[in-house]
C-alpha positions, 0 to 999 in steps of 0.5 A: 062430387065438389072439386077445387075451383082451379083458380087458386086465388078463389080455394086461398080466398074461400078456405081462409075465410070458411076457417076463420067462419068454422074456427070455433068449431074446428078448433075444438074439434081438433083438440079433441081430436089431437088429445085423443089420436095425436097430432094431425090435420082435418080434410075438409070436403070442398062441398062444405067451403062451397056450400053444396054439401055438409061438413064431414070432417076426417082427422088424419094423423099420418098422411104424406102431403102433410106430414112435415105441417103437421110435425111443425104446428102446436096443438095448443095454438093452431090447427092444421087443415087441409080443403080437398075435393069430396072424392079425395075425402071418400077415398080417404074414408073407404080405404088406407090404400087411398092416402095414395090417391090424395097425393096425386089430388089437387088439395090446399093445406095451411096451419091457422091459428085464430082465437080462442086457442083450440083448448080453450075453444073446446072449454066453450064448444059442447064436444057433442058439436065439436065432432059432428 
C-alpha cells in the first residue's frame, strides 16, 4: 500500500501536476460521473500519482472531509479531487462504515478547473475511457 509523502509541498507539488496531466480523462470522468449520481469528488489512490499502481477512480457524492467542496464547486467548470492513501480508497470500496476511517486518513483535496471544461472533455474522450 502508497501512502501520502508526509511532506506537503511534495503531495501539493505531484497531485497538481497528476490533474493537470489526467485533466482530460478525470474530467470527463467526472461529468459523466456527476450527470449520473450528482455532484461529488473523485478519491484518487497515491499509487497512481506515484506511479506504483493503476488509476481506480471512486466517485463519492457524500463524504464528510469533503462536503462543503463539493457543495461549493460547479460541475461544468471544475472537478473535485481528493489523493489519499491506497488503504483509504479500499476502505471506501469495501464498506460505508469506511467513510469513517477516511476522516481520520491523511488525504489532499483541491477543486481544479483546467481546459476543456468537464462537459466538453467528455464530448472529446470515448466514455469507455473516461471510466476506466
Amino acid at each position: 500500500m502508497v501512502e501520502l509523502p508526509v511532506d506537503e509541498t511534495v503531495v501539493k507539488t505531484l497531485a497538481h501536476r497528476y490533474a493537470a496531466q489526467q485533466w482530460l480523462a478525470l474530467a470527463g470522468a467526472a461529468w459523466r460521473s456527476y450527470l449520473s449520481h450528482g455532484r461529488g469528488a473523485f478519491l484518487i489512490p497515491w499509487s497512481a500519482v506515484s506511479g506504483q499502481g493503476r488509476l481506480r477512480l471512486a466517485y463519492v457524492s457524500s463524504l464528510e472531509p469533503l462536503a462543503s467542496e463539493v457543495g461549493r464547486y460547479d460541475p461544468r467548470q471544475s472537478v473535485v479531487l481528493a489523493f489519499v492513501g491506497d488503504s483509504a480508497l479500499d476502505d471506501v470500496n469495501a464498506s460505508r462504515i469506511a467513510v469513517v476511517r477516511l476522516a481520520q486518513t491523511r488525504a489532499y483535496w483541491f477543486t481544479a478547473s483546467l481546459m476543456p471544461a468537464p462537459p466538453d472533455a467528455a464530448r472529446v474522450l470515448p466514455a469507455r475511457l473516461a471510466t476506466a
